[in-house]
C-alpha positions in Angstrom: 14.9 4.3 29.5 13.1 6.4 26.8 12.2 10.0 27.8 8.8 10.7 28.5 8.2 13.0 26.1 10.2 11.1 23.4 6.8 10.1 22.0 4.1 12.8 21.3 0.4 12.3 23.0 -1.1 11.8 19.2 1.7 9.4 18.8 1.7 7.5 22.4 -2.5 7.1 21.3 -1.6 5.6 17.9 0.4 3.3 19.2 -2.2 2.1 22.3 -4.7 2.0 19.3 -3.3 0.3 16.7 -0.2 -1.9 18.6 -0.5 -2.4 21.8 -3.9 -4.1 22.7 -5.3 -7.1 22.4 -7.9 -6.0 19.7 -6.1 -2.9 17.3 -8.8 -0.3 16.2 -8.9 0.6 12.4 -7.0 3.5 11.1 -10.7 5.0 10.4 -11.5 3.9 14.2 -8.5 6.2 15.6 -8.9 8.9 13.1 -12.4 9.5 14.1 -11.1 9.1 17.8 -8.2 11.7 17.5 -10.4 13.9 15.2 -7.3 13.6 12.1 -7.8 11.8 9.1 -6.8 8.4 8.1 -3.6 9.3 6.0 -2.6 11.0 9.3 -2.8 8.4 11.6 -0.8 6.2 8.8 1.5 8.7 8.9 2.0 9.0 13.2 2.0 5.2 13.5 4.8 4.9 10.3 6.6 7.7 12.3 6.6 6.1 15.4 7.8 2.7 14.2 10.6 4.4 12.7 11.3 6.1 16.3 10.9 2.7 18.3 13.0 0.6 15.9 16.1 3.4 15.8 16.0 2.8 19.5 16.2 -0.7 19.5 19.4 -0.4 16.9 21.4 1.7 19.2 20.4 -0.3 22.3 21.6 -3.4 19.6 19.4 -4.9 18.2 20.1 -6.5 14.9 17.1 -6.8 12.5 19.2 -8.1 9.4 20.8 -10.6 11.5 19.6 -14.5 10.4 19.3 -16.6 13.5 
C-alpha cells in the first residue's frame, strides 16, 4: 500500500483531473482550478507518472516486456 502522503494534494488533484475520471479537464481547466499555470500542471502530472510507474517496477511490473 502507498503512503498517504506519498502523493502531494497539488499532485493527488492533477491526477483526479487529468487521469482518473471519465471526462479529463484541460491542462488550462486545472491550472485555472489550482490557481498555477499550465507548464506547472505539465510538470505535477509528468512528475507523478514518473512516481506511479517506479512503484509499479518495484512491485514488478515489466513495461519493456513483449507479451
Amino acid at each position: 500500500m502507498i503512503d498517504q502522503n506519498y502523493y502531494s494534494k497539488n499532485e493527488k488533484k492533477v491526477i483526479l483531473m487529468r487521469i482518473l475520471t471519465d471526462k479529463p479537464k484541460t491542462l488550462g481547466e486545472c491550472a485555472k482550478k489550482l490557481n498555477l499555470t499550465r507548464e506547472r500542471i505539465r510538470q505535477i502530472e509528468a512528475h507523478s507518472i514518473r512516481k506511479m510507474l517506479s512503484t509499479l517496477r518495484r512491485r514488478g511490473w515489466d513495461f519493456n516486456r513483449k507479451t
